[in-house]
N, C-alpha and C positions, 0 to 999 in steps of 0.2 A: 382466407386461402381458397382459392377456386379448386371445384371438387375433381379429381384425378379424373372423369368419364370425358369430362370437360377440354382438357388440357390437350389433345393431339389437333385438333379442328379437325376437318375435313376439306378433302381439294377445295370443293364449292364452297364453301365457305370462307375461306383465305381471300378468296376470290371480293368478295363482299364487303363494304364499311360495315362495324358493327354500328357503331352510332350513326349511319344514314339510315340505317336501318328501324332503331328502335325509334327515331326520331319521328319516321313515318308510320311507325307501327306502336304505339306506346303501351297497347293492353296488350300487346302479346307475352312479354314480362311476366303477368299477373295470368294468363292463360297456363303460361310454362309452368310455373308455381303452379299451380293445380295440377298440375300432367303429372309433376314430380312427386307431390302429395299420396299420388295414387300409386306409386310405384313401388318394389317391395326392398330391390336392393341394387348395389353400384353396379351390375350388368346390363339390367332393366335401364339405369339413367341412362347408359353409355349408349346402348341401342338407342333409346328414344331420341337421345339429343343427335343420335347422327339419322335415325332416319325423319323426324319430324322438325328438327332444326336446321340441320344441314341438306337435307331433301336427297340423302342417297338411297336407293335400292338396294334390297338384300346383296344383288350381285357385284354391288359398287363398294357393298359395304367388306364381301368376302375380299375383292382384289384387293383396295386400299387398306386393310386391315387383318389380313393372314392366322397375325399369330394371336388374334383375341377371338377366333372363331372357328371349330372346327371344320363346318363348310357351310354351304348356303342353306342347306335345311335348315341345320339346327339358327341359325338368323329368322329365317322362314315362321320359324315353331314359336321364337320366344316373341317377335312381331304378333305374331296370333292373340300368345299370351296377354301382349301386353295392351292390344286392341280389346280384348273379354273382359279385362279388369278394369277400361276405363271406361266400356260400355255398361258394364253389369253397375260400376261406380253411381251413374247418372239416376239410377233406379232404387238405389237404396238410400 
């Protein structure tokens, strides 16, 4: 079952083949797997998969997604989060 963070896409991404995609890209797979590894729970995935997957911006991510975010800070804030744990990750 694919995981609920997963499930809505994103504009840009609809946009996209998924399989021309990975076709051309086949270690990003195994990249994502490691992103996710470091993440702590389903808010964290859903962020990351729309901002590192989908390639939206906090402010793309507040318009097309409303009601899973209070505003663009708090987008802003867990973005931060989620960039410290995967940089502090590489260190330890």
């Amino acid at each position: 079952m694919e995981p609920s963070w997963k499930r809505y896409g994103s504009p840009r991404a609809q946009k996209r083949s998924p399989n021309a995609y990975q076709e051309s890209h086949p270690d990003d797979l195994e990249v994502w797997d490691l992103v996710q590894a470091k993440l702590s729970n389903e808010r964290e995935h859903r962020l990351a998969y729309l901002l590192y997957h989908c390639g939206l911006e906090s402010a793309e991510i507040m318009r097309c997604y409303p009601q899973e975010w209070s505003d663009v800070h708090e987008v802003t804030s867990l973005r931060r989060i989620i960039l410290e744990r995967l940089i502090s990750s590489n260190y330890t």
